[in-house]
mmCIF file as Biopython writes it, N, C-alpha, C and O atoms, coordinates in Angstrom:
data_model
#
loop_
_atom_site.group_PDB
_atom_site.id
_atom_site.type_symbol
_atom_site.label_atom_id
_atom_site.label_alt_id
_atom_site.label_comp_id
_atom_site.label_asym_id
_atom_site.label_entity_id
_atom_site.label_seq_id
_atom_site.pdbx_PDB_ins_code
_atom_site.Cartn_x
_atom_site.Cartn_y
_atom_site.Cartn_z
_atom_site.occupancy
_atom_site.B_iso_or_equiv
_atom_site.auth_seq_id
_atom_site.auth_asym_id
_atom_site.pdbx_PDB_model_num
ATOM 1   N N  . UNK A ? 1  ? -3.754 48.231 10.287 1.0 0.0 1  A 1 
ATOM 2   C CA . UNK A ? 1  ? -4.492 49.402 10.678 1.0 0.0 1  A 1 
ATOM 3   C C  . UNK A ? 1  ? -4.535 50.373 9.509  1.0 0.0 1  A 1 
ATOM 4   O O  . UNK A ? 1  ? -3.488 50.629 8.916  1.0 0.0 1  A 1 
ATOM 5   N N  . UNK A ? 2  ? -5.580 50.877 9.179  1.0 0.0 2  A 1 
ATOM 6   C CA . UNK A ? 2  ? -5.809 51.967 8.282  1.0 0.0 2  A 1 
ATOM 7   C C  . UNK A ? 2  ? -5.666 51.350 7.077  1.0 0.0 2  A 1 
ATOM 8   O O  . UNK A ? 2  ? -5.136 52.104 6.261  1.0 0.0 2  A 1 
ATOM 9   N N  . UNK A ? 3  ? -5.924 50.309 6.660  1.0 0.0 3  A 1 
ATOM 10  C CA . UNK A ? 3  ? -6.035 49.699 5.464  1.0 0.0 3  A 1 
ATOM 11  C C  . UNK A ? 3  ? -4.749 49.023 5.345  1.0 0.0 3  A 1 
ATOM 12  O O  . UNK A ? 3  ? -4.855 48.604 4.192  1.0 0.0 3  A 1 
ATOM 13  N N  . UNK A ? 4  ? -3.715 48.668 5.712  1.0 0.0 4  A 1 
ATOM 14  C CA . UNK A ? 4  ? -2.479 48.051 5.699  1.0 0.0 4  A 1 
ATOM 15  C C  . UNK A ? 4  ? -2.616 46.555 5.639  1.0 0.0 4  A 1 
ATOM 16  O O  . UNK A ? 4  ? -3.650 45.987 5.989  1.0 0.0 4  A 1 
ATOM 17  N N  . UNK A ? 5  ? -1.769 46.055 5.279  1.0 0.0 5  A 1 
ATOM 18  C CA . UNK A ? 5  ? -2.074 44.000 5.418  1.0 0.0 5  A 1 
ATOM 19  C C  . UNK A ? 5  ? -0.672 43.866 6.726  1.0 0.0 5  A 1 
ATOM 20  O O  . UNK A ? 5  ? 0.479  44.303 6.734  1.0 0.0 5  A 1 
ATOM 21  N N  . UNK A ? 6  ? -1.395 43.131 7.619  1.0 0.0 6  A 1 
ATOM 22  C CA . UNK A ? 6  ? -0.223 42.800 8.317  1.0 0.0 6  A 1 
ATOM 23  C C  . UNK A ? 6  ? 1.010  41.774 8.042  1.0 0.0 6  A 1 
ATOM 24  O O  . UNK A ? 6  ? 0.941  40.551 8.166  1.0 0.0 6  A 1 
ATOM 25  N N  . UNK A ? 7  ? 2.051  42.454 7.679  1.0 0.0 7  A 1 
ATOM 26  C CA . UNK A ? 7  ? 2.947  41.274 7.217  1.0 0.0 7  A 1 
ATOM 27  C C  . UNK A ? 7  ? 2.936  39.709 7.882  1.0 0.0 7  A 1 
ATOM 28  O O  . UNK A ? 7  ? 2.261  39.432 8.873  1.0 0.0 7  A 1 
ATOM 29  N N  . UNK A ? 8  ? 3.745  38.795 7.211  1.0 0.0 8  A 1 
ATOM 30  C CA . UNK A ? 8  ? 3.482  37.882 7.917  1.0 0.0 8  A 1 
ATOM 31  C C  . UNK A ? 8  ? 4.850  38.028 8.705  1.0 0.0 8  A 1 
ATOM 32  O O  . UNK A ? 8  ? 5.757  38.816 8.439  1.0 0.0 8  A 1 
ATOM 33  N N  . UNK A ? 9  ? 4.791  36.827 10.031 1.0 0.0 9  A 1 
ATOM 34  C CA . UNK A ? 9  ? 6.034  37.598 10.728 1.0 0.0 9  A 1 
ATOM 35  C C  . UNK A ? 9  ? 7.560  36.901 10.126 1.0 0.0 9  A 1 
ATOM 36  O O  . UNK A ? 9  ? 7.742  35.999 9.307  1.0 0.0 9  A 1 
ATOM 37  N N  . UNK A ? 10 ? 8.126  37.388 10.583 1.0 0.0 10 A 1 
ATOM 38  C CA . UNK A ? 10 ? 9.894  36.948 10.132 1.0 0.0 10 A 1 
ATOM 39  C C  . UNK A ? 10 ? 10.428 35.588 10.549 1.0 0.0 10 A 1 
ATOM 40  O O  . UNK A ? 10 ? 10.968 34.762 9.813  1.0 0.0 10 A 1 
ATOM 41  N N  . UNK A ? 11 ? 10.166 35.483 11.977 1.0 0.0 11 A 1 
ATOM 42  C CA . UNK A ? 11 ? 10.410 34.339 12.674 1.0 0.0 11 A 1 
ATOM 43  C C  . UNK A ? 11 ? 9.199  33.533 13.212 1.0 0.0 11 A 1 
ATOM 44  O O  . UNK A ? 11 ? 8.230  34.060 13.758 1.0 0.0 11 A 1 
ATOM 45  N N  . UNK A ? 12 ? 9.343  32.277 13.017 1.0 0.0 12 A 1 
ATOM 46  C CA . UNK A ? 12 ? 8.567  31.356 13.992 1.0 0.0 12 A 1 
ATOM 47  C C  . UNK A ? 12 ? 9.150  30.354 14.540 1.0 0.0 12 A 1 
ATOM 48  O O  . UNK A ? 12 ? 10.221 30.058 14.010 1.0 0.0 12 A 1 
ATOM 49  N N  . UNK A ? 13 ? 8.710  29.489 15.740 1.0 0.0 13 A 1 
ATOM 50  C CA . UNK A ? 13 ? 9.103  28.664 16.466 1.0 0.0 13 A 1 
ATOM 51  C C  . UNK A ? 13 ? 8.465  27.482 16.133 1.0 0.0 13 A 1 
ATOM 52  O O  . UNK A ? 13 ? 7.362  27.081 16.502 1.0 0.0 13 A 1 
ATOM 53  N N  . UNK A ? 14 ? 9.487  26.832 15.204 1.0 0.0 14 A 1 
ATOM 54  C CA . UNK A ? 14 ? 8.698  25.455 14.427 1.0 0.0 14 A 1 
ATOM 55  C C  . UNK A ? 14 ? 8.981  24.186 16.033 1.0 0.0 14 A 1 
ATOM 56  O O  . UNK A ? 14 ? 8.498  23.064 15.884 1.0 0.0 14 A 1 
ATOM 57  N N  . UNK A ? 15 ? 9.622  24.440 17.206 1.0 0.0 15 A 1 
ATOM 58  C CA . UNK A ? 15 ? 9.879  23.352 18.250 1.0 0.0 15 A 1 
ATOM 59  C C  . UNK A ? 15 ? 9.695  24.088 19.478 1.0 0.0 15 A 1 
ATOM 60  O O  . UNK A ? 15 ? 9.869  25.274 19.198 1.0 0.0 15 A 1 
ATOM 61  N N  . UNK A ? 16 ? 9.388  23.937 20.878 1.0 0.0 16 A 1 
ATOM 62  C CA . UNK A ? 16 ? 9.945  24.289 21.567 1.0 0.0 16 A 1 
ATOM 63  C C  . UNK A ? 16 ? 9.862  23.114 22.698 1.0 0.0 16 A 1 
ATOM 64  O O  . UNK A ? 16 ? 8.824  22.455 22.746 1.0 0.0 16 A 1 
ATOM 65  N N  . UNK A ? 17 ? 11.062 22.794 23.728 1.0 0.0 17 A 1 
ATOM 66  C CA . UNK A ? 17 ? 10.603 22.127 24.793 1.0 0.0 17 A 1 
ATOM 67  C C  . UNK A ? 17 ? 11.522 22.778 25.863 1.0 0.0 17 A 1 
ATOM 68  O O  . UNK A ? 17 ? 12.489 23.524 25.705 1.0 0.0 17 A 1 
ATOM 69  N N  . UNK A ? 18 ? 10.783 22.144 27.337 1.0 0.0 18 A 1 
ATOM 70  C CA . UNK A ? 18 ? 11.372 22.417 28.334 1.0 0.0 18 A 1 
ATOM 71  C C  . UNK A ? 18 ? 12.741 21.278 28.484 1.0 0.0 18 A 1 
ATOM 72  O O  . UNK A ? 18 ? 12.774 20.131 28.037 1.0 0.0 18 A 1 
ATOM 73  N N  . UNK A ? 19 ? 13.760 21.958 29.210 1.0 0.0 19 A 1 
ATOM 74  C CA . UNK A ? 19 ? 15.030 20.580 29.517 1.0 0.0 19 A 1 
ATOM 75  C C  . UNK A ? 19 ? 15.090 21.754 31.135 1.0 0.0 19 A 1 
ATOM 76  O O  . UNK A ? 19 ? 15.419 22.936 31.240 1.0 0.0 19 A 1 
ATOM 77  N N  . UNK A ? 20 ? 14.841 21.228 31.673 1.0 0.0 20 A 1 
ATOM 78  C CA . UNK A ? 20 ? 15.140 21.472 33.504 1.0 0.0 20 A 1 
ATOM 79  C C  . UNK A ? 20 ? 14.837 23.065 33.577 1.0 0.0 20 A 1 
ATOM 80  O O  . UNK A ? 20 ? 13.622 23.262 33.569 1.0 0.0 20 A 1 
ATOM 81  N N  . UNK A ? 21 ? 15.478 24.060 33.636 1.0 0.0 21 A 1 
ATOM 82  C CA . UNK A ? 21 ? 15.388 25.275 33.872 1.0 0.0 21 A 1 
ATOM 83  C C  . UNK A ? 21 ? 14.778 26.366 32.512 1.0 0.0 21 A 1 
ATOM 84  O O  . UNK A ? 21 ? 14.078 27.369 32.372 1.0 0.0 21 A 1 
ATOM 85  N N  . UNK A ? 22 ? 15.605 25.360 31.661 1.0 0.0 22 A 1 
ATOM 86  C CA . UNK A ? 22 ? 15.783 25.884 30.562 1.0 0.0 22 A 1 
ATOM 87  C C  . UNK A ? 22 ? 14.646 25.758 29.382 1.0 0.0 22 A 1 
ATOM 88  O O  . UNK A ? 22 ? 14.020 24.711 29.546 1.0 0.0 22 A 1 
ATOM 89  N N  . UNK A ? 23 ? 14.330 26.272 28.595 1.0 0.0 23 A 1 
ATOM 90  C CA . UNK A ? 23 ? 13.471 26.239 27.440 1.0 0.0 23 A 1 
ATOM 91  C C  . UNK A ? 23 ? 14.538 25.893 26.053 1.0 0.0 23 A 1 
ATOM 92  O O  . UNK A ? 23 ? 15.519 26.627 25.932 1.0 0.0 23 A 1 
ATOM 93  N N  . UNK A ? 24 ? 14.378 25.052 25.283 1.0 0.0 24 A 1 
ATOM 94  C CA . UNK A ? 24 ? 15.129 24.398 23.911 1.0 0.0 24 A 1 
ATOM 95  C C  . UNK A ? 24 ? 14.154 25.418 22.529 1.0 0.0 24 A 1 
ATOM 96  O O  . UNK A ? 24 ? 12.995 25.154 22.846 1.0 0.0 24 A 1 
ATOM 97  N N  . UNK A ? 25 ? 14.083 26.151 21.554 1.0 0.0 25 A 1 
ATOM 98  C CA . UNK A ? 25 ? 13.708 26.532 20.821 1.0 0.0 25 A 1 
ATOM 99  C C  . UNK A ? 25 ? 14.043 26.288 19.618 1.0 0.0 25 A 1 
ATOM 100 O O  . UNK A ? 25 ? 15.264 26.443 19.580 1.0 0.0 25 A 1 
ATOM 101 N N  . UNK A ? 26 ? 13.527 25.890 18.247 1.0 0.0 26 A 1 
ATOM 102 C CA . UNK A ? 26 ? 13.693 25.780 17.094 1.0 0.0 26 A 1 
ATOM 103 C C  . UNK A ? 26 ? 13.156 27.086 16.522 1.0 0.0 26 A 1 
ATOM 104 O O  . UNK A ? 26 ? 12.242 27.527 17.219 1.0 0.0 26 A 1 
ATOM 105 N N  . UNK A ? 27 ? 13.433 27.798 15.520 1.0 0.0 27 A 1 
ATOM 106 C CA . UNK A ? 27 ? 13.064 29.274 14.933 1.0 0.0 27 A 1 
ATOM 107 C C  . UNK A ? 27 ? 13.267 29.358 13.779 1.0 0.0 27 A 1 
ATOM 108 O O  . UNK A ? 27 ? 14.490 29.432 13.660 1.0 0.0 27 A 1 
ATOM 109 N N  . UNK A ? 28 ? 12.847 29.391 12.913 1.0 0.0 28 A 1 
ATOM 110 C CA . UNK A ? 28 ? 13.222 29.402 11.425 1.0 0.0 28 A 1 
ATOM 111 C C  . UNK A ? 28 ? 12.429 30.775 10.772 1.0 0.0 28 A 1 
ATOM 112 O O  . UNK A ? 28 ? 11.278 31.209 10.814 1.0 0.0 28 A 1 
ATOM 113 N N  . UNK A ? 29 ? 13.669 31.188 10.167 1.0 0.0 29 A 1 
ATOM 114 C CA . UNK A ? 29 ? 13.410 32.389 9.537  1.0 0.0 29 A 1 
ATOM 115 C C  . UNK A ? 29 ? 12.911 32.699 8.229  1.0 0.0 29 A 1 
ATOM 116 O O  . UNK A ? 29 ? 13.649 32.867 7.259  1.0 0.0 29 A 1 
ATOM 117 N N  . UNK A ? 30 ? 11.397 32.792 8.195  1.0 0.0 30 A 1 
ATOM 118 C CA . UNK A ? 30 ? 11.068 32.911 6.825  1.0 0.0 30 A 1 
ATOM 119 C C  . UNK A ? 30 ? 11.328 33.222 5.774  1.0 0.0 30 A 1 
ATOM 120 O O  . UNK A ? 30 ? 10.679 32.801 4.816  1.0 0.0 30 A 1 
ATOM 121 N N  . UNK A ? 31 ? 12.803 34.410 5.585  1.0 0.0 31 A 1 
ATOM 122 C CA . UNK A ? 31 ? 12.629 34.696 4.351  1.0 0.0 31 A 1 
ATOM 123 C C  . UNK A ? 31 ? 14.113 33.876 4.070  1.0 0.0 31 A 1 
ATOM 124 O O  . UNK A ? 31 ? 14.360 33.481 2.931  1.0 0.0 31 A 1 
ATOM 125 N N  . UNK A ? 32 ? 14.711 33.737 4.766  1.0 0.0 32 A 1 
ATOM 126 C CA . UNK A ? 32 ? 16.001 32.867 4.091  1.0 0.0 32 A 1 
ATOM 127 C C  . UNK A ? 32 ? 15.886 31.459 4.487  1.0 0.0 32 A 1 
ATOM 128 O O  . UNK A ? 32 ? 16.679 30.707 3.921  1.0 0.0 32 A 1 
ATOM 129 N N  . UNK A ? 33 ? 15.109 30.953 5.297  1.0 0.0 33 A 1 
ATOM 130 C CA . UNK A ? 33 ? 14.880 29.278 5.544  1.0 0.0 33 A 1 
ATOM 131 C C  . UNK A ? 33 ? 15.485 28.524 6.687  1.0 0.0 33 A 1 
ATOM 132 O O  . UNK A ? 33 ? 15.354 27.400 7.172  1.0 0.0 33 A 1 
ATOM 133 N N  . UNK A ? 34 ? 16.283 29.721 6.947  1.0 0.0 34 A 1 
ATOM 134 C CA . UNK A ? 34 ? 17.545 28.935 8.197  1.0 0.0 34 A 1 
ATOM 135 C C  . UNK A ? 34 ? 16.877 28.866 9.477  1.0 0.0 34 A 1 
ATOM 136 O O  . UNK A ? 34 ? 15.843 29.475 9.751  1.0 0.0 34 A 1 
ATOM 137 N N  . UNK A ? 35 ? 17.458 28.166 10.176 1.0 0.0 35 A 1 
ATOM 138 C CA . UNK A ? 35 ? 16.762 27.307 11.375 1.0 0.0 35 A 1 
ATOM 139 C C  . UNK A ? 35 ? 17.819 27.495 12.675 1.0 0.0 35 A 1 
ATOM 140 O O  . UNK A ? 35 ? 18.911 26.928 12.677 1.0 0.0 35 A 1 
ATOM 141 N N  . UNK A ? 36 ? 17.434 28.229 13.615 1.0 0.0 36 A 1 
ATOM 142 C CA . UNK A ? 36 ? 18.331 28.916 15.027 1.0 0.0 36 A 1 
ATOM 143 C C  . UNK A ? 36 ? 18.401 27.626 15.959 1.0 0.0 36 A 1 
ATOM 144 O O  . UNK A ? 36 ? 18.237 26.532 15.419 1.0 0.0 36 A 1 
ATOM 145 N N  . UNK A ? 37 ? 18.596 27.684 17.104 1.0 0.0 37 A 1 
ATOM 146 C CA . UNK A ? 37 ? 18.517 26.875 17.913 1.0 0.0 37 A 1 
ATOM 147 C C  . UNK A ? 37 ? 18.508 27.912 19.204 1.0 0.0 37 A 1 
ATOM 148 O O  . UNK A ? 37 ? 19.573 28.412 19.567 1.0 0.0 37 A 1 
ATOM 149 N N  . UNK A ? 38 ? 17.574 28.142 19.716 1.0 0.0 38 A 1 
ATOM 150 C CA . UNK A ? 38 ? 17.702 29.351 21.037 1.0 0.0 38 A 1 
ATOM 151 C C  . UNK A ? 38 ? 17.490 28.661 22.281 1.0 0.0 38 A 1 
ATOM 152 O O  . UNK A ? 38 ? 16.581 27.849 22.454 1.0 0.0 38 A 1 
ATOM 153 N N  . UNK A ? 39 ? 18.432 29.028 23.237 1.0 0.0 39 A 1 
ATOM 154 C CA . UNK A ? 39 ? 17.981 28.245 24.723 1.0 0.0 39 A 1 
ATOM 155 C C  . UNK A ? 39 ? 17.590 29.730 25.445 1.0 0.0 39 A 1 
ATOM 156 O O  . UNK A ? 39 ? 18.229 30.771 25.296 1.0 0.0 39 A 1 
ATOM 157 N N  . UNK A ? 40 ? 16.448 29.562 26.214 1.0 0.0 40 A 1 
ATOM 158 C CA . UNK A ? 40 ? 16.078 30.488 26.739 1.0 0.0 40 A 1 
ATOM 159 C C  . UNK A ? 40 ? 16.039 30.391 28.833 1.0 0.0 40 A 1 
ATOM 160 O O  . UNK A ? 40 ? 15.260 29.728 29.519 1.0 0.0 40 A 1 
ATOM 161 N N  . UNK A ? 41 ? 17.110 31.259 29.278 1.0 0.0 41 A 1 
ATOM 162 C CA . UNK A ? 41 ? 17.467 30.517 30.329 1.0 0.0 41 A 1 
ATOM 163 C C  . UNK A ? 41 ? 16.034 30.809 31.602 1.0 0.0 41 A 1 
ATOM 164 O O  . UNK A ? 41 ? 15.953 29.922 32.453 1.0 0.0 41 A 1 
ATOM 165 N N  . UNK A ? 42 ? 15.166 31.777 31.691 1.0 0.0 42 A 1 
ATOM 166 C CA . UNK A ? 42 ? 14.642 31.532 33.060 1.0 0.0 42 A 1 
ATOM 167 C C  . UNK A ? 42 ? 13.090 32.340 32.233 1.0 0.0 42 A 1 
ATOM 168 O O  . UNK A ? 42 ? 12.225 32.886 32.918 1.0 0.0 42 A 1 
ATOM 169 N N  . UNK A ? 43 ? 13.033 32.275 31.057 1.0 0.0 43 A 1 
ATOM 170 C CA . UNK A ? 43 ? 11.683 32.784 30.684 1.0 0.0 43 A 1 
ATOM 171 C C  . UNK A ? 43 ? 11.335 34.366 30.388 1.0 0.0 43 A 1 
ATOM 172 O O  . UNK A ? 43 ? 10.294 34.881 29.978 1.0 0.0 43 A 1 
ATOM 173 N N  . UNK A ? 44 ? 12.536 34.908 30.732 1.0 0.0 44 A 1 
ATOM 174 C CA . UNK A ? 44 ? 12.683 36.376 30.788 1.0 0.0 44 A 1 
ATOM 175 C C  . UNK A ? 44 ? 13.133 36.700 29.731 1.0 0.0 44 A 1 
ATOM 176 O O  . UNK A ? 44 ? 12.594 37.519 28.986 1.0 0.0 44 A 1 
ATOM 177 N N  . UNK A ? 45 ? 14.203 36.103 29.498 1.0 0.0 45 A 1 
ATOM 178 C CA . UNK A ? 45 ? 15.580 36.579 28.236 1.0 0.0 45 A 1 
ATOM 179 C C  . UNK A ? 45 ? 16.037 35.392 27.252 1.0 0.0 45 A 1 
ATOM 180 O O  . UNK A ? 45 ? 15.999 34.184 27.485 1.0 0.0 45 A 1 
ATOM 181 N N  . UNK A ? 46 ? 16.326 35.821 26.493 1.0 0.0 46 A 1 
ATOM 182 C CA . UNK A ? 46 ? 16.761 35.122 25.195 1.0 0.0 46 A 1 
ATOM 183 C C  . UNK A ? 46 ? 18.292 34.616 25.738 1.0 0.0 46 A 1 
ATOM 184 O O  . UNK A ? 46 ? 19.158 35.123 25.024 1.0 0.0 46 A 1 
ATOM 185 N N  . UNK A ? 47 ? 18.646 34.080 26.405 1.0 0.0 47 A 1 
ATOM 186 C CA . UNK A ? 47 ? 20.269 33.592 26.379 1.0 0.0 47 A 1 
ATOM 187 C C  . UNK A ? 47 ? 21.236 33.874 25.385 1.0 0.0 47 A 1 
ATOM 188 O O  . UNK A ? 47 ? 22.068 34.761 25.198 1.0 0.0 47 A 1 
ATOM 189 N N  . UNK A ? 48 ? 20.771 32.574 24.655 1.0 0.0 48 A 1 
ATOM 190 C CA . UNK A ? 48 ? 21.492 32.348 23.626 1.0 0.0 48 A 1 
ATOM 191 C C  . UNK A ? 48 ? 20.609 31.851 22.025 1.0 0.0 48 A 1 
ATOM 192 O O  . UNK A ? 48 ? 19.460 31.411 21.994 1.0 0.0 48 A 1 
ATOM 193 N N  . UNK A ? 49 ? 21.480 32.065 20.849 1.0 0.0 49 A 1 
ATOM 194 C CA . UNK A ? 49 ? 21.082 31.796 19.910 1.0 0.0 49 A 1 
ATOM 195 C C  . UNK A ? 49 ? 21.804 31.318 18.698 1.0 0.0 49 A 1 
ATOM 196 O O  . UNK A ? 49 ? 22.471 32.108 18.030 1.0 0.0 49 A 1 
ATOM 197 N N  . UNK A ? 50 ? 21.690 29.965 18.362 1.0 0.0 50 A 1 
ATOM 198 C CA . UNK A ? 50 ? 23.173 30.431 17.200 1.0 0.0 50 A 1 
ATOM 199 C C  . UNK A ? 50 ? 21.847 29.308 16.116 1.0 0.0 50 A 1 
ATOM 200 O O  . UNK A ? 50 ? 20.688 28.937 16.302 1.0 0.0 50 A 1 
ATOM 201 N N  . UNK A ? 51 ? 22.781 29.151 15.116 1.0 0.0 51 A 1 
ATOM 202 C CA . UNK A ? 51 ? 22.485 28.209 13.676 1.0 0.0 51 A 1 
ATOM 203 C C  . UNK A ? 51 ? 22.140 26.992 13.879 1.0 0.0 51 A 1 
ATOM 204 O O  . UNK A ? 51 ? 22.997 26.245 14.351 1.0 0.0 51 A 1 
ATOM 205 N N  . UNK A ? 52 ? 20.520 26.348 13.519 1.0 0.0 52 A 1 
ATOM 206 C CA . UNK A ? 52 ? 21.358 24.706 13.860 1.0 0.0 52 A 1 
ATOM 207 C C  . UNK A ? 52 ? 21.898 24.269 12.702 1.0 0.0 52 A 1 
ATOM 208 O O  . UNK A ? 52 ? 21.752 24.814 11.608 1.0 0.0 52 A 1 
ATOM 209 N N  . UNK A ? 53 ? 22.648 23.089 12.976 1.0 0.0 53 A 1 
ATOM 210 C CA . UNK A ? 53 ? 23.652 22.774 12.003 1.0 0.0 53 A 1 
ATOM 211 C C  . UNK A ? 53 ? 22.618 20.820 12.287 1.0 0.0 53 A 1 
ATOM 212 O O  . UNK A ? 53 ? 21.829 20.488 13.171 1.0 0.0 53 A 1 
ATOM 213 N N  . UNK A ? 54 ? 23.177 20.010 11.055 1.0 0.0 54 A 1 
ATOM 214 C CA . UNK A ? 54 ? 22.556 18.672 10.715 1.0 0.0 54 A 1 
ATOM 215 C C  . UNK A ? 54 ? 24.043 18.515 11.106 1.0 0.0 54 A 1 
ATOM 216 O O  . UNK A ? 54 ? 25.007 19.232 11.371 1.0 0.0 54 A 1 
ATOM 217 N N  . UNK A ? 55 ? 23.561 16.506 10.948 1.0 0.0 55 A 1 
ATOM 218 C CA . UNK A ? 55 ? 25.217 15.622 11.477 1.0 0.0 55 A 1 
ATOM 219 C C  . UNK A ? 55 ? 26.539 16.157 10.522 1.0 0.0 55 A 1 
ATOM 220 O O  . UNK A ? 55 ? 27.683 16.314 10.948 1.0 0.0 55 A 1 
ATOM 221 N N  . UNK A ? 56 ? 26.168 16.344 9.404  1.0 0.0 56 A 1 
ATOM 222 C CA . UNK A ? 56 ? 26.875 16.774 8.816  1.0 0.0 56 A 1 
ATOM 223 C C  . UNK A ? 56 ? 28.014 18.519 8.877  1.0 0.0 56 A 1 
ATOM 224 O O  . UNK A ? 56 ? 28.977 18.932 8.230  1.0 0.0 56 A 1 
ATOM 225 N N  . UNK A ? 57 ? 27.285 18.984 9.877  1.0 0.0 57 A 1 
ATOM 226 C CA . UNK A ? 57 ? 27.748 20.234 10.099 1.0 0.0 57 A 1 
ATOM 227 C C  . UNK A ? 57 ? 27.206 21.330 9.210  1.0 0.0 57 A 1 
ATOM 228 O O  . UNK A ? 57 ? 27.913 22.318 9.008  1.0 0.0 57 A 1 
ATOM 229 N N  . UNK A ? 58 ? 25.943 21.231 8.633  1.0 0.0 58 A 1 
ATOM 230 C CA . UNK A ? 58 ? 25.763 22.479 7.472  1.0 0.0 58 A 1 
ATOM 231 C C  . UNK A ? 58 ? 24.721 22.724 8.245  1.0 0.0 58 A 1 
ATOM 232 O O  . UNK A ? 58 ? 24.168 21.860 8.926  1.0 0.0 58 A 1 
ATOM 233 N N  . UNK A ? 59 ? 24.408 23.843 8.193  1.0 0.0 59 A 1 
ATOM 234 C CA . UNK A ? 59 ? 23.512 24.567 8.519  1.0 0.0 59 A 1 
ATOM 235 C C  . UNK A ? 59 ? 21.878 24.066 7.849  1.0 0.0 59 A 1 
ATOM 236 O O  . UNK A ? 59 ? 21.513 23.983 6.677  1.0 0.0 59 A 1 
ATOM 237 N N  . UNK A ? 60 ? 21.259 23.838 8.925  1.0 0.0 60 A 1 
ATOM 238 C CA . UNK A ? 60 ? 19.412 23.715 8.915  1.0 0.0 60 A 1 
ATOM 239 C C  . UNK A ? 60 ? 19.255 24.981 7.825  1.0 0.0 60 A 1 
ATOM 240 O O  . UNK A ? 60 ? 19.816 26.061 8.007  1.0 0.0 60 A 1 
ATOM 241 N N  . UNK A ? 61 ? 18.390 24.679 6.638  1.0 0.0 61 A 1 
ATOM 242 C CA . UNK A ? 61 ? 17.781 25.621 5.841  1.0 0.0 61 A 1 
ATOM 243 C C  . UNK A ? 61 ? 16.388 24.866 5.106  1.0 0.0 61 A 1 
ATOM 244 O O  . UNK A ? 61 ? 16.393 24.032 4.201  1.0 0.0 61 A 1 
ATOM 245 N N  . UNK A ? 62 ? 15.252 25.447 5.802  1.0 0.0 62 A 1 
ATOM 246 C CA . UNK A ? 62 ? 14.644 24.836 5.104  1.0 0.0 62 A 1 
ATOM 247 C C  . UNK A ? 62 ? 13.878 25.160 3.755  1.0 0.0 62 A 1 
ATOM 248 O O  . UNK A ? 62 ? 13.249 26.203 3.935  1.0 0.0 62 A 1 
ATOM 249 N N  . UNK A ? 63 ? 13.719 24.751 2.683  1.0 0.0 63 A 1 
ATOM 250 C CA . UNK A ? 63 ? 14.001 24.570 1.332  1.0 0.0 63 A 1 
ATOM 251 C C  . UNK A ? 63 ? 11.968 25.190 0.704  1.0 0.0 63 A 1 
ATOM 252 O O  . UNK A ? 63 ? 11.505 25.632 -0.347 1.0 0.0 63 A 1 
ATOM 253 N N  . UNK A ? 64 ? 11.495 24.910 1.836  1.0 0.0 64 A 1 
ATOM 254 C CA . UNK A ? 64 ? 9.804  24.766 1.108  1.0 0.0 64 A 1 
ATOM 255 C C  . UNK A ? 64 ? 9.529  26.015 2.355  1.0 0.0 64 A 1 
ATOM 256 O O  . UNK A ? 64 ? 9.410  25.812 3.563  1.0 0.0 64 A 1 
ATOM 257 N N  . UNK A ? 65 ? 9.471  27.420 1.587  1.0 0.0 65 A 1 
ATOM 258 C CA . UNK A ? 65 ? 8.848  28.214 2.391  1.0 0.0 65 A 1 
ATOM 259 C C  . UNK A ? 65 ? 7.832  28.916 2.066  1.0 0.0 65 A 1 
ATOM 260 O O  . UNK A ? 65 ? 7.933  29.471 0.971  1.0 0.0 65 A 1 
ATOM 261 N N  . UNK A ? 66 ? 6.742  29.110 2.727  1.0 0.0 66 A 1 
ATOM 262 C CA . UNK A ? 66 ? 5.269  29.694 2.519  1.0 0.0 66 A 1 
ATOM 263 C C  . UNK A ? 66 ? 5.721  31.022 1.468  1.0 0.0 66 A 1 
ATOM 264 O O  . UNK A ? 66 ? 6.721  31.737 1.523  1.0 0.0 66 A 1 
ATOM 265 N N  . UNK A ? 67 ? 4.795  31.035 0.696  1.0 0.0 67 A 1 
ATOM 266 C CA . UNK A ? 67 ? 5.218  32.242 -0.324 1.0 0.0 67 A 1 
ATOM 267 C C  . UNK A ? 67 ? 4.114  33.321 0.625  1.0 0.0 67 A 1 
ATOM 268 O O  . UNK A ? 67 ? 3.984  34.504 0.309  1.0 0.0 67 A 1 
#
């Protein structure tokens, strides 16, 4: 508005699926690469949210991000 560029946003949802009640979310954060894992319990509220982590236990970061 008023001549401004709209940023691009912070987060996006590179997954999402339903599992029974619940919603499964993938989210990766543009400017550092890291990748959430959010279960969202009834469509209202954000539950929960933490890091995903690979078999290895390190944390999802992904490496190729839109400049």
């Amino acid at each position: 508005m008023f001549g401004r560029e709209k940023a691009p946003p912070r987060f996006v949802v590179k997954e999402s699926h339903g599992v029974g009640m619940y919603a499964l979310s993938v989210i990766c954060d543009t400017v550092t690469g890291v990748h959430y894992l959010a279960a969202d319990g009834n469509g209202l509220s954000l539950s929960c949210m933490t890091p995903l982590l690979d078999e290895n236990g390190h944390v999802v970061i992904d490496k190729h991000l839109p400049e």
